[in-house]
C-alpha positions as CSV (number, residue, x, y, z in Angstrom):
1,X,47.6,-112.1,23.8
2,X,45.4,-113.3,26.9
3,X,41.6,-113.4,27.5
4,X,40.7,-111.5,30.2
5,X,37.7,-111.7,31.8
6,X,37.0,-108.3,35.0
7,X,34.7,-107.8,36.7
8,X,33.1,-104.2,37.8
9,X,33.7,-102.2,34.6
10,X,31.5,-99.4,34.2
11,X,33.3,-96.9,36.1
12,X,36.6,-96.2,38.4
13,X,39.4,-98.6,38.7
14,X,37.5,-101.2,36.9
15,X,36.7,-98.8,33.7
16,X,40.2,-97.7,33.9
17,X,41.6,-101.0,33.8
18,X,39.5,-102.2,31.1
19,X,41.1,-99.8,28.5
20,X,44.5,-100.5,30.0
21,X,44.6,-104.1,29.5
22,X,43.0,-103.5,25.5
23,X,45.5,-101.0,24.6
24,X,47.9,-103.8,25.6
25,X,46.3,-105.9,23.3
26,X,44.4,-108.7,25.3
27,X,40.7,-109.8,24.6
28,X,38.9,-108.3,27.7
29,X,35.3,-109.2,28.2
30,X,33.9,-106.6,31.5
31,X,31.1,-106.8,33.9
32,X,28.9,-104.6,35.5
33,X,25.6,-104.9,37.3
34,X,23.6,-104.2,34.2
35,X,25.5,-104.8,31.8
36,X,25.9,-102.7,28.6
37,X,28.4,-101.1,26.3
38,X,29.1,-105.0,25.8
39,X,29.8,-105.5,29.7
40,X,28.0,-109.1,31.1
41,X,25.2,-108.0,33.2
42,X,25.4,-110.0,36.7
43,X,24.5,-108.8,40.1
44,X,27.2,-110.3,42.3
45,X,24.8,-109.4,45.4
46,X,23.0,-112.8,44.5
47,X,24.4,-116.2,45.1
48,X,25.2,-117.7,41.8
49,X,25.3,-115.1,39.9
50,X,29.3,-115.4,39.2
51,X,28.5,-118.8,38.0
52,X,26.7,-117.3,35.3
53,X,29.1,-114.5,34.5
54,X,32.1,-116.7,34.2
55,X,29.9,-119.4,31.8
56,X,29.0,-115.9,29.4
57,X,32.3,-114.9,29.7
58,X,34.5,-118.2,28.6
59,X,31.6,-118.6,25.7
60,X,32.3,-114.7,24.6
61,X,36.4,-115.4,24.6
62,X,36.1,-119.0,22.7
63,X,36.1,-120.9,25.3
64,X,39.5,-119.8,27.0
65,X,40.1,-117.3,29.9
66,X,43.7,-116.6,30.6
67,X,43.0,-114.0,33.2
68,X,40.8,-113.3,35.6
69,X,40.8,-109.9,37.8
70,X,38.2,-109.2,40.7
71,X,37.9,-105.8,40.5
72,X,34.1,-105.6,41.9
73,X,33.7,-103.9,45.3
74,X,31.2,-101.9,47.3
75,X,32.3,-99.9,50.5
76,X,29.2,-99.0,52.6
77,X,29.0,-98.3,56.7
78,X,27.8,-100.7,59.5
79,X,27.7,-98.8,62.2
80,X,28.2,-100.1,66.0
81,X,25.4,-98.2,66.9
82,X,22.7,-98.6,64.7
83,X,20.1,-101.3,64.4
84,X,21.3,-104.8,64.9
85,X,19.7,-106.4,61.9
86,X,20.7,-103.7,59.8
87,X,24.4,-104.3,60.6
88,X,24.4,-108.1,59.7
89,X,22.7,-107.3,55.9
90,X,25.2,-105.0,55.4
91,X,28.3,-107.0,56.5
92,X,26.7,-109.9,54.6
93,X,26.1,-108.3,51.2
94,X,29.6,-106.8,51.5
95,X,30.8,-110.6,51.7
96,X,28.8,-111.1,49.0
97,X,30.1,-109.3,46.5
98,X,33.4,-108.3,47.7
99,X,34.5,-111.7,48.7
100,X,32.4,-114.3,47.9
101,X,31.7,-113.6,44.1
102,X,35.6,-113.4,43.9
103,X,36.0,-116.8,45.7
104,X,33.3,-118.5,43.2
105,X,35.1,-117.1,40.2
106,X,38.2,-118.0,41.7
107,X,37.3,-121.3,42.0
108,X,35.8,-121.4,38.2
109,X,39.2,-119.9,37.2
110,X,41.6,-122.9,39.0
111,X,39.8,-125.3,37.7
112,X,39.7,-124.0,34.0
113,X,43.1,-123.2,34.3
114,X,44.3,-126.7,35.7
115,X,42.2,-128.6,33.0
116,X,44.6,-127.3,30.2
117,X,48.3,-126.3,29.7
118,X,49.8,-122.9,29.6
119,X,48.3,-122.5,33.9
120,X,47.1,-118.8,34.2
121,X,46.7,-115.8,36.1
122,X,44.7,-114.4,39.4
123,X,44.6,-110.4,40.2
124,X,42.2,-109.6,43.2
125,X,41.9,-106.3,44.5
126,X,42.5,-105.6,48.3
127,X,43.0,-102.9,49.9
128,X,45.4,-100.8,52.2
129,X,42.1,-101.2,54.7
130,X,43.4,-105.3,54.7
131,X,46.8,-104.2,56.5
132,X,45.6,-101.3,58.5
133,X,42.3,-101.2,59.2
134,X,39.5,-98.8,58.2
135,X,37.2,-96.2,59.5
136,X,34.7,-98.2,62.8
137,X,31.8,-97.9,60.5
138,X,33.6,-99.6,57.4
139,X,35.1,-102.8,58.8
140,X,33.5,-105.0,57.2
141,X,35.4,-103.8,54.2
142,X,38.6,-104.0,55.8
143,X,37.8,-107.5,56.8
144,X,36.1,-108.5,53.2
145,X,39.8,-107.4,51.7
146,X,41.9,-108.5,54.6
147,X,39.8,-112.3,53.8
148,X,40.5,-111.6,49.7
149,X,44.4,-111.0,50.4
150,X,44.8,-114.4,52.5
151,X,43.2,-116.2,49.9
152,X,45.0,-115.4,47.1
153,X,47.8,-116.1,49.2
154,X,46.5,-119.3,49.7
155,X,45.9,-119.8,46.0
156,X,49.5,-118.6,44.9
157,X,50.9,-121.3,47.1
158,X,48.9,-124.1,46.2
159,X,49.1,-123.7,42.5
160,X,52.8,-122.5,41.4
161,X,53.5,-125.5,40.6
162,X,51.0,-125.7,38.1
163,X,51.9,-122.4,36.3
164,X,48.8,-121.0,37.8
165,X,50.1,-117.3,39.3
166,X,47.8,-115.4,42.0
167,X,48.6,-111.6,42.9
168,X,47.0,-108.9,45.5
169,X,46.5,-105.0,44.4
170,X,46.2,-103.4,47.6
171,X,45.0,-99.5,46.7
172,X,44.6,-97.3,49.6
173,X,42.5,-93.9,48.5
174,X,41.7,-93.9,44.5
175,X,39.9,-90.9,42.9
176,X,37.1,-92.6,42.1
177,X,33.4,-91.5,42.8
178,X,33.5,-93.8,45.9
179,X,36.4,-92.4,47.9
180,X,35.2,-88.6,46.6
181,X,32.4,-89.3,48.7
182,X,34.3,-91.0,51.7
183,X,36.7,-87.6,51.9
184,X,34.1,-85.3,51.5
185,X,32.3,-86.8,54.3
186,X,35.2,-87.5,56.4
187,X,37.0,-84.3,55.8
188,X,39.5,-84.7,52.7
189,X,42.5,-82.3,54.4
190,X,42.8,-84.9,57.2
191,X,43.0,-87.7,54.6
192,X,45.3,-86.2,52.5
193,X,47.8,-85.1,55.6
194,X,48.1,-89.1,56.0
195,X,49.3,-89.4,52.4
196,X,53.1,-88.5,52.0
197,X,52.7,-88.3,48.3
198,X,50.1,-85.8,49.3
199,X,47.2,-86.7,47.0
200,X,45.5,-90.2,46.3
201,X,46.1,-92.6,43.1
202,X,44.2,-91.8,39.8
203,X,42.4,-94.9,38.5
204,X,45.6,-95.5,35.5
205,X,47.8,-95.9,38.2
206,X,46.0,-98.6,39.1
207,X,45.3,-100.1,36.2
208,X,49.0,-100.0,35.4
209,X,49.6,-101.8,38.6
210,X,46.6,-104.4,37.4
211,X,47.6,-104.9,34.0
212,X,51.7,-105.7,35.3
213,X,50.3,-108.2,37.3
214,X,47.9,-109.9,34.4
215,X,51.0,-109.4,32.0
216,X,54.2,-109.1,32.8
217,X,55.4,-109.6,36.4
218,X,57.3,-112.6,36.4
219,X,56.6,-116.2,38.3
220,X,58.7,-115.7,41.5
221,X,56.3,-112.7,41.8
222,X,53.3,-115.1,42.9
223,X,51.6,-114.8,46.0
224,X,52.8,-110.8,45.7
225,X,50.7,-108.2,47.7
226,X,51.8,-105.0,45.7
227,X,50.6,-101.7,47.7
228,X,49.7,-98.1,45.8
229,X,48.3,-96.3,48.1
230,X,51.3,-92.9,48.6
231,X,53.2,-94.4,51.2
232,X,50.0,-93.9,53.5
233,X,50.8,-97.2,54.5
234,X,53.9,-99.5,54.4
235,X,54.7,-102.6,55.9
């Protein structure tokens, strides 16, 4: 079974998907900030630091990562309004770590996976926000996963060829502690009235969607942007 290396595993979709892909058998090594519970401590706020998470992670799985999921997100406001300086830290640590940690490992990943046979997989985690916006104070976000989407677009098409698959999971609302405290603050009734399904994912609904992608969906699949966010949004 694969080697997996996630990152953003202590809690929510990331924790979730952690358990999903070992009850399927694979070799998962996780990530969180600070580590622990055998997670790789890196702070993905800091440039370099996925440089360092994906060297601890291919010497923890022998040398061989088969997978690689980007799971690691924060979603914080900018408002228009507030102080300028302010607003450009917050835009650029969302970058940071939504974005550009993803685009180093990324990188790390292609090149491990072109060096040797067999190719391998990509799963980033966008967002519904990437299609449809988000809330004026969050879009940042909306841009940080609208930018992962088009990259593992990008990816998918460059490296078929090369057995190298690249896939988006696009959530809209998860109950996780992050988008608990985006409905209580925005007013969950009005949220939920946008949601046909008429409730938001669980986190193994996700992690269902993240482990098809890292196992089983099939080649012609690459490039895929597969949405679960209640028919909220669909394109």
């Amino acid at each position: 079974m694969p080697n997996v290396l996630i990152t953003g595993t202590s809690k929510g979709i990331g924790l979730a998907a952690e358990a999903e892909l070992r009850a399927r058998g694979c070799t998962v090594v996780g990530h969180s900030t600070h580590g622990g519970d055998g997670r790789i401590a890196a702070d993905l706020s800091v440039p370099g630091a996925a440089e360092a998470l994906w060297a601890a992670a291919l010497e923890q799985l022998g040398g061989r990562v088969d997978v690689l999921v980007n799971n690691a997100g924060v979603f914080t406001d900018a408002p228009i309004d507030g102080d300028a300086e302010a607003f450009r830290a917050e835009w650029l640590r969302t970058m940071q770590i939504n974005l550009f940690a993803a685009a180093d490992l990324c990188r790390l990943a292609l090149v491990h996976f072109r060096s040797r046979s067999g190719g391998g997989r990509l799963v980033n985690l966008g967002s519904r926000a990437a299609h449809r916006g988000d809330g004026p104070p969050n879009a940042h976000y909306a841009a940080s996963k609208a930018a992962m989407t088009a990259m593992t677009k990008t990816y998918a098409r460059a490296h078929a060829g090369q057995g190298i698959l690249a896939f988006t999971v696009a959530p809209g609302f998860v109950m996780t502690g992050m988008a608990e405290e985006y409905l209580a603050s925005r007013g969950g009734a009005g949220v939920l009235a946008d949601i046909p399904l008429g409730r938001v994912a669980e986190t193994d609904e996700v992690a269902k969607v993240i482990a098809f992608c890292a196992l089983d969906a099939p080649p012609s699949m690459t490039g895929a942007t597969i949405d679960i966010n209640g028919a909220s949004y669909v394109r």
